[in-house]
C-alpha positions as CSV (number, residue, x, y, z in Angstrom):
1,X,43.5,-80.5,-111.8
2,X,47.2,-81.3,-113.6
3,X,46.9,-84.8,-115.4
4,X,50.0,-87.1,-116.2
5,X,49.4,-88.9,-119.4
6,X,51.4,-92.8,-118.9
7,X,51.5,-95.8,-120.9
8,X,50.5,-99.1,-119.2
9,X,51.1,-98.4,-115.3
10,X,50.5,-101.4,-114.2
11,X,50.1,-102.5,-110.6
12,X,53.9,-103.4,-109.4
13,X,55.5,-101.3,-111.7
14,X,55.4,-97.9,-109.9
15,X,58.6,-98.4,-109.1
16,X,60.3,-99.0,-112.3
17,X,60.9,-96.1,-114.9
18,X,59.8,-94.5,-116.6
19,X,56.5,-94.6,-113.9
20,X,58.8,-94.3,-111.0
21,X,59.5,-90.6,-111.9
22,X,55.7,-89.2,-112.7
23,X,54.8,-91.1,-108.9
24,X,57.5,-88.9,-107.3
25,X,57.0,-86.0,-109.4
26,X,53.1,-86.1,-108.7
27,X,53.9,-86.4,-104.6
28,X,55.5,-82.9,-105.2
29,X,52.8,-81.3,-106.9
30,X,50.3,-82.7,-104.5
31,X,52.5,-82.9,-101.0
32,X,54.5,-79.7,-101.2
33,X,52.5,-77.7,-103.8
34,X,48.8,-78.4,-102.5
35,X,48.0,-79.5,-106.2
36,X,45.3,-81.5,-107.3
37,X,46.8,-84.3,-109.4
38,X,46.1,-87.3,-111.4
39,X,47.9,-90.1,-113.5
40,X,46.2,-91.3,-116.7
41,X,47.1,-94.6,-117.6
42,X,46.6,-95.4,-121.5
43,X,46.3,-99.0,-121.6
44,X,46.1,-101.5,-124.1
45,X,43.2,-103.5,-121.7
46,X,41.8,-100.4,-119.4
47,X,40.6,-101.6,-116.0
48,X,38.4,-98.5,-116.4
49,X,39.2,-97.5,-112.4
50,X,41.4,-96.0,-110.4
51,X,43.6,-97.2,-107.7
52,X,46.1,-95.3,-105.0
53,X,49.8,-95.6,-104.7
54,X,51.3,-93.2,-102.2
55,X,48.5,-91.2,-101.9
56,X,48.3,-90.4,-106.1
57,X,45.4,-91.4,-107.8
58,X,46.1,-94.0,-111.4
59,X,43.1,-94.0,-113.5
60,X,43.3,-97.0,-115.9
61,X,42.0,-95.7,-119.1
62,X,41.8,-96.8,-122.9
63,X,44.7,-95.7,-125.0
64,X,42.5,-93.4,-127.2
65,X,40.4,-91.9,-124.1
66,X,41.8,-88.1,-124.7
67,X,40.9,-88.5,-128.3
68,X,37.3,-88.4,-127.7
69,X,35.2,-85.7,-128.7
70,X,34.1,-83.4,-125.7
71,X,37.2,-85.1,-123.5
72,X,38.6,-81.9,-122.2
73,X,35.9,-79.6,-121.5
74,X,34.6,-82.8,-119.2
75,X,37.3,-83.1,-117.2
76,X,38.4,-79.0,-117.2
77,X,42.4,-80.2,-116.5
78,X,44.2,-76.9,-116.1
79,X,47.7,-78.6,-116.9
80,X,48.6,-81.8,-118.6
81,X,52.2,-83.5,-119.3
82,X,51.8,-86.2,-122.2
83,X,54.6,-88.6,-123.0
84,X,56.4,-88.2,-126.3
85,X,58.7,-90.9,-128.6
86,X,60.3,-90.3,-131.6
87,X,57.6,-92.4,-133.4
88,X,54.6,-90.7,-131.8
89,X,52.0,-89.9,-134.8
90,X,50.0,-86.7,-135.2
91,X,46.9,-88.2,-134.7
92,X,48.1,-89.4,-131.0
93,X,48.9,-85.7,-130.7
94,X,46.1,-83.6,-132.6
95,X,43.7,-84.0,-130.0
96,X,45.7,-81.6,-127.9
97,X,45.2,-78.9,-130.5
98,X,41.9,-78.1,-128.5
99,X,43.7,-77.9,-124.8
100,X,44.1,-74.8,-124.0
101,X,45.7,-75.6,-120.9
102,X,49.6,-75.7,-120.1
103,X,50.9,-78.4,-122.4
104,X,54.1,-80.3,-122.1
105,X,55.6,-83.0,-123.3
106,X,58.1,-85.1,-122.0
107,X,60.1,-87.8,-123.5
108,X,60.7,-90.9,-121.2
109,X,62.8,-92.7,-123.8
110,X,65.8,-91.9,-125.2
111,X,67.8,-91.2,-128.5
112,X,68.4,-95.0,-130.3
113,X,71.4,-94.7,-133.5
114,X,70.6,-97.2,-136.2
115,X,73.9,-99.7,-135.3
116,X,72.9,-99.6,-131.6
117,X,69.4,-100.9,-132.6
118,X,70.7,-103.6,-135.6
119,X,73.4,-105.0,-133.3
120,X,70.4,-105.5,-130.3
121,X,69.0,-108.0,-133.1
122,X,71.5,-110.4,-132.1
123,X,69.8,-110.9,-128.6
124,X,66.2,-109.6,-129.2
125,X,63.3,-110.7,-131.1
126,X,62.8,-108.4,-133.8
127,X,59.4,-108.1,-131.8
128,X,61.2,-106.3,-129.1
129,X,63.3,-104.2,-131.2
130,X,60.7,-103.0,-133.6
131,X,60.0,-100.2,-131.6
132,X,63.7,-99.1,-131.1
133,X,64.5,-99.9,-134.7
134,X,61.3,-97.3,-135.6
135,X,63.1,-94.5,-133.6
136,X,66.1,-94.8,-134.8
137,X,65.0,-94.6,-138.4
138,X,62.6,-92.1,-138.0
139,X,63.4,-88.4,-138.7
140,X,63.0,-86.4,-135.3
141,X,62.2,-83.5,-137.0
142,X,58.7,-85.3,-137.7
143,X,57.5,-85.5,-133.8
144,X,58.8,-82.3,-133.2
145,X,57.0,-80.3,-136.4
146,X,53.7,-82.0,-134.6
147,X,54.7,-80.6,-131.5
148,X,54.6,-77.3,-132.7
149,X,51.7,-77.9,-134.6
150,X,49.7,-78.8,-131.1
151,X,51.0,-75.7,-129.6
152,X,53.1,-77.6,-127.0
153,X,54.4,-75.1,-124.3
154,X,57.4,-77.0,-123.4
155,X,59.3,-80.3,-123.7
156,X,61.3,-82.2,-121.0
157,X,64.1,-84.3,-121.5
158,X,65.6,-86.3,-119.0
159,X,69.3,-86.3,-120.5
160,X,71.2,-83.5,-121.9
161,X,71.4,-86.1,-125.4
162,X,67.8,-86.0,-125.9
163,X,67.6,-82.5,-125.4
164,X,70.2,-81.3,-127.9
165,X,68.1,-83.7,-130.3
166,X,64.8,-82.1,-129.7
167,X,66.6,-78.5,-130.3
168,X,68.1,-79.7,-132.9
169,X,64.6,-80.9,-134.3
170,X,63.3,-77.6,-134.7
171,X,61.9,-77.0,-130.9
172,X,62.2,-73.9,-129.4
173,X,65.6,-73.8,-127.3
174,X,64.4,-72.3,-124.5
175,X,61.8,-74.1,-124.5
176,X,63.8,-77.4,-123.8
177,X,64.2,-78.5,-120.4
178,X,66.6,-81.0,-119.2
179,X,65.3,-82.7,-115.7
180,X,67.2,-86.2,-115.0
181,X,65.4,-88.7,-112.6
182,X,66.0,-87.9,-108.9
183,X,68.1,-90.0,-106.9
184,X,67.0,-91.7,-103.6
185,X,68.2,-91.3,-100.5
186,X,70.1,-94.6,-99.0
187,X,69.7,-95.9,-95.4
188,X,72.7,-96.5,-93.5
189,X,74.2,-99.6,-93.5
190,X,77.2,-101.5,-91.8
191,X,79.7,-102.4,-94.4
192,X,81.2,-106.3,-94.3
193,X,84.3,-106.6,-96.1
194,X,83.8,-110.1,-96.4
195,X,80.4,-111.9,-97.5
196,X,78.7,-115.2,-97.6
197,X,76.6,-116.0,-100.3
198,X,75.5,-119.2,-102.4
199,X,78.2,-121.1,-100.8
200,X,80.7,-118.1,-101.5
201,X,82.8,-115.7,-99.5
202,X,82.7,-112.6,-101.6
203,X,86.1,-110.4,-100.7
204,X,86.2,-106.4,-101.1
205,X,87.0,-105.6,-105.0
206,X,87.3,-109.7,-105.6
207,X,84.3,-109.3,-108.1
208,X,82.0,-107.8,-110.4
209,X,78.2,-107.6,-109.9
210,X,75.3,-107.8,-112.2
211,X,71.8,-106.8,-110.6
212,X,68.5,-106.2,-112.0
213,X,65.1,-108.5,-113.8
214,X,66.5,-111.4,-116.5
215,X,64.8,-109.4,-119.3
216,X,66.8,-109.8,-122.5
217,X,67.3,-106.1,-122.9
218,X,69.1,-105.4,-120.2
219,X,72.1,-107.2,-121.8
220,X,72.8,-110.2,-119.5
221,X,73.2,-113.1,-122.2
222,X,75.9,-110.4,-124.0
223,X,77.4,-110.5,-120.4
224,X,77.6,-114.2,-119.5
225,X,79.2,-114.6,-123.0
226,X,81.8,-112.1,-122.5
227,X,82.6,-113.0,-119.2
228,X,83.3,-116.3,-119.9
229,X,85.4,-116.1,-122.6
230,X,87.4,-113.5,-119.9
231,X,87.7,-116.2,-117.6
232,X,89.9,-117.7,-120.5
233,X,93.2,-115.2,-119.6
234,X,92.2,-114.9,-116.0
235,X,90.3,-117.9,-114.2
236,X,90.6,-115.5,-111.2
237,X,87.5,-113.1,-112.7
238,X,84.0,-113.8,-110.6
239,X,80.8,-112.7,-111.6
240,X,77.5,-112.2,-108.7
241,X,74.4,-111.6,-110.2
242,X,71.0,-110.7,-108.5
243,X,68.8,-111.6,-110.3
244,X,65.3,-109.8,-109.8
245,X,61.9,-112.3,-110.6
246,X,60.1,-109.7,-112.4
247,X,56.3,-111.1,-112.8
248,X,56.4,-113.1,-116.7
249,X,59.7,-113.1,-117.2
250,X,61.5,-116.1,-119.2
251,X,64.6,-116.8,-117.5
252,X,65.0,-120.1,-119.5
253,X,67.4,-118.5,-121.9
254,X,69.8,-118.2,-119.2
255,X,70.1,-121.2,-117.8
256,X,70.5,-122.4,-121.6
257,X,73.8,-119.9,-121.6
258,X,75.3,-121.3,-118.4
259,X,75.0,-124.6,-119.7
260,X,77.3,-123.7,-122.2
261,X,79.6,-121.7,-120.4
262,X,83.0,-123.0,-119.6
263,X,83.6,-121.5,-116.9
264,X,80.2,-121.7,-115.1
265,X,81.8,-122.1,-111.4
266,X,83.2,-118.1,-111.7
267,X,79.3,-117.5,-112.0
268,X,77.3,-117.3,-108.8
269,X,73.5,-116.5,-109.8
270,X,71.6,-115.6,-106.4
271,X,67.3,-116.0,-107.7
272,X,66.0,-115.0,-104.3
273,X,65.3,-111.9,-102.7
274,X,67.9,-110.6,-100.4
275,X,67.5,-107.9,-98.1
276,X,68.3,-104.0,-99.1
277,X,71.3,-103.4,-96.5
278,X,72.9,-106.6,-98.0
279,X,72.1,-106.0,-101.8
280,X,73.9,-102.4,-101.1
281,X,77.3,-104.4,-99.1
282,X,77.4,-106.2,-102.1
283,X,77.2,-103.0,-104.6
284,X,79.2,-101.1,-102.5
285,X,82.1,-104.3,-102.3
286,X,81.9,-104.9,-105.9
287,X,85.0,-103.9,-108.6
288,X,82.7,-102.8,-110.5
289,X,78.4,-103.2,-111.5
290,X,77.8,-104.4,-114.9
291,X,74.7,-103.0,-116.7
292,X,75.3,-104.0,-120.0
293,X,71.9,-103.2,-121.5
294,X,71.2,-103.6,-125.4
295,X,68.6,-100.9,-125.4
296,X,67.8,-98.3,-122.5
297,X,64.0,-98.0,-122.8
298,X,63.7,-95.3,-120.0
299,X,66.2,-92.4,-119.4
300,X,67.8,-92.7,-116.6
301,X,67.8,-96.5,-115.2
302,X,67.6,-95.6,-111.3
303,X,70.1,-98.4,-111.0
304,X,73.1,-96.5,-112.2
305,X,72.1,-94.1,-110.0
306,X,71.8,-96.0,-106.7
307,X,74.9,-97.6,-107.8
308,X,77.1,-94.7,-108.2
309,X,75.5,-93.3,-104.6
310,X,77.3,-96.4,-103.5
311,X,80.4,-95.0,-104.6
312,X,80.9,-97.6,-107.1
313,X,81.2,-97.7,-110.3
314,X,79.7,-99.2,-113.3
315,X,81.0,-101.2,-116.9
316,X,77.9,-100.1,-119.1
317,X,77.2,-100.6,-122.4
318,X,77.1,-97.1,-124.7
319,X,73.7,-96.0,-124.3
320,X,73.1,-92.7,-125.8
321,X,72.2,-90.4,-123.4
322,X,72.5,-92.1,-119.8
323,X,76.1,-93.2,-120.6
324,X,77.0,-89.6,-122.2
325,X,75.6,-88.1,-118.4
326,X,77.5,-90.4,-116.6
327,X,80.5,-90.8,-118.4
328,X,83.1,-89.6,-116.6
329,X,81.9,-92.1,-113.2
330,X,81.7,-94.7,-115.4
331,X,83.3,-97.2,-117.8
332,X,81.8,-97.6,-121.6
333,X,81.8,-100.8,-123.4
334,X,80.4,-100.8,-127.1
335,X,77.6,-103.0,-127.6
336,X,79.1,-106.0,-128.4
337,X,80.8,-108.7,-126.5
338,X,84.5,-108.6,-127.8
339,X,84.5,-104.6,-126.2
340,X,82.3,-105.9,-123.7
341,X,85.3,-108.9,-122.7
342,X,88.5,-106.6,-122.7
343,X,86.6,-104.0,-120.8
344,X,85.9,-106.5,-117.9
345,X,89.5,-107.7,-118.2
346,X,91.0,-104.7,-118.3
347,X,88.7,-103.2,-115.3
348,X,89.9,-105.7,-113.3
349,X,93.4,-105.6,-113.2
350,X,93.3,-101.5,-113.5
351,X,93.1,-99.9,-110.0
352,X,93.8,-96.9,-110.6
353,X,91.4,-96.0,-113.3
354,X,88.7,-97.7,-111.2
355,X,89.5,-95.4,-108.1
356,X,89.5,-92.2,-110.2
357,X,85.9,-93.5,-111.4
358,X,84.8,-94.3,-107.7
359,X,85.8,-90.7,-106.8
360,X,84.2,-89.3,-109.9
361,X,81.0,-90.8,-109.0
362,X,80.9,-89.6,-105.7
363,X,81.2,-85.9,-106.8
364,X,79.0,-86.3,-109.8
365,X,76.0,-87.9,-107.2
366,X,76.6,-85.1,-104.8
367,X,75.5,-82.5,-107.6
368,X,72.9,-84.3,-109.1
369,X,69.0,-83.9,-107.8
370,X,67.0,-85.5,-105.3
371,X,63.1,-86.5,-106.2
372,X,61.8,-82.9,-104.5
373,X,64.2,-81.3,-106.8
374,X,63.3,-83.0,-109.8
375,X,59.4,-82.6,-108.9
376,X,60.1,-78.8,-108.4
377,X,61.9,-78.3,-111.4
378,X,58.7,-80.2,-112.9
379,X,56.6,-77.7,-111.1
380,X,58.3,-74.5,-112.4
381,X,57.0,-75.0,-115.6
382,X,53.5,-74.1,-115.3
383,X,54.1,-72.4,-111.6
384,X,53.3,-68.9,-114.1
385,X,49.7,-70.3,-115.2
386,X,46.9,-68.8,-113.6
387,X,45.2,-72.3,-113.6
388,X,46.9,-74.8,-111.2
389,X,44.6,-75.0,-108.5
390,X,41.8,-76.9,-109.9
């Protein structure tokens, strides 16, 4: 059996990243390959069972399950791929010293620079940016000399960033494998050109469009401050935001923004759910999508990718990796909201650069993979062991 090492894959988040990937990546293995396959949950409170989620089994399991003595010769795994950060200690990774198995690693997150990670501090706890803050300070060479150390066959990145950095690290170049997260294949739909919403009649490239869960990360507070003080030189700007109701998230902070805002009527916030074909009108309509997040915890967020399916384009924050991928479909703020205001003026009034963008996109979404590539290109790294079966 190949095993998929995850942290905390709770129900309702198998389709979120980083978990979204090892689900579609596992339904290659299993649908196409005739694999046996299982996900490993570490999690901080184990249910100790395992459900099904499109046909792959999730074992909910203690963090520290692996590092038990007599763990692998129980289970007899032929394969296993075990997630990697920049922080990761050796004695999270010495355990694998004894696997004699196919190992790989794979590195959900991302490459965080010391400024990026301060300048989140401005929105974020410094709870919530620990983490980041550790990576960025870190030396990579550390995680990758344990690599090494474990005998790792191979690592996967899922931007071209984090790959140079793991060369660059000291691992084995051929060794490196860049795989980005697939992209999913849209339903038809009937495009409107004009749309009622909230009250509002949304017009074809008449406004910008925020989508996505309230969490502070993903930038939205650096957003609503921006844009307003936009609205300031152009009262004509309009902002939609979908908000997704992800289960314990705080949206107070928001409505604490808005209060403030000057401008709060160039806001429309939609909190209910709204159907797929008219989420994608919207998207598709839009000047431009903002995704102005602080941090990217997981390489690549599938919503610049659905987004740029669209044919639209996107205002992101620089994010390492993802915005280095998509760079040329896309427009880059810096992480702040003074870059973050002129871009959104300047978007708006600037057609042609948009256009260029929109057509950019399209080509660069017509090269890049679909799920059963990126599970095959998964595959192809252990396809020459002799032990895949069981």
């Amino acid at each position: 059996m190949i095993v998929f090492f995850t942290h905390d894959l709770l129900p309702n988040r198998e389709r979120l990243m980083p978990w979204r990937t090892i689900i579609e990546v596992c339904k290659v293995f299993q649908n196409t390959n005739n694999c046996k396959v299982a996900i490993y949950s570490l999690d901080a409170t184990p249910k100790n069972n395992v459900r099904t989620f499109q046909g792959i089994n999730i074992y909910s399991v203690s963090k520290d399950c692996y590092q038990f003595k007599g763990f692998f010769e129980r289970n007899n795994f032929s394969a296993i791929y075990f997630p990697i950060t920049w922080r990761t200690s050796y004695k999270s990774i010495k355990p694998f010293c004894l696997f004699t198995g196919n190992k790989i690693a794979y590195f959900p997150g991302g490459v965080y620079n010391k400024s990026q990670t301060i300048s989140a501090l401005n929105y974020l706890s410094f709870k919530i940016a620990m983490p980041y803050l550790a990576e960025a300070f870190i030396p990579k060479k550390r995680v990758i000399k344990f690599l090494n150390k474990a005998d790792f066959n191979s690592v996967i990145s899922l931007t071209e960033l984090t790959r140079d950095k793991i060369i660059e690290a000291g691992f084995a170049n051929k060794d490196v494998i860049f795989i980005p997260p697939g992209k999913d294949i849209l339903p038809n739909f009937k495009e409107t050109l004009l749309i009622p919403i909230e009250g509002k009649v949304f017009e074809k490239g008449k406004y910008f469009l925020f989508m996505g869960g309230p969490a502070k990360i993903r930038g939205l507070e650096l957003l609503l401050k921006s844009f307003d003080k936009a609205c300031k030189s152009n009262k004509d700007l309009e902002l939609l935001c979908f908000l997704r109701t992800d289960p314990g998230s705080n949206n107070s902070y928001i409505i604490e923004v808005l209060e403030k805002s000057t401008y709060r009527t160039n806001i429309t916030i939609v909190w209910h759910e709204v159907t797929k074909e008219l989420l994608f009108n919207f998207v598709s309509n839009a000047k431009a999508v903002i995704l102005p997040f602080l941090l990217v915890p997981s390489e690549i967020p599938l919503t610049y990718l659905e987004v740029l399916c669209l044919g639209t384009t996107i205002i992101s924050t620089r994010n390492g990796g993802t915005t280095d991928y998509l760079s040329d479909s896309i427009f880059i703020s810096e992480n702040n909201e003074k870059s973050m205001e002129e871009k959104i003026r300047t978007v708006w009034v600037d057609d042609t650069s948009v256009n260029r963008k929109k057509e950019n996109a399209k080509l660069k979404m017509s090269k890049h993979p679909n799920w059963t590539k990126v599970g095959e290109r998964w595959f192809n790294l252990i396809i020459n062991s002799n032990r895949i079966e069981e």
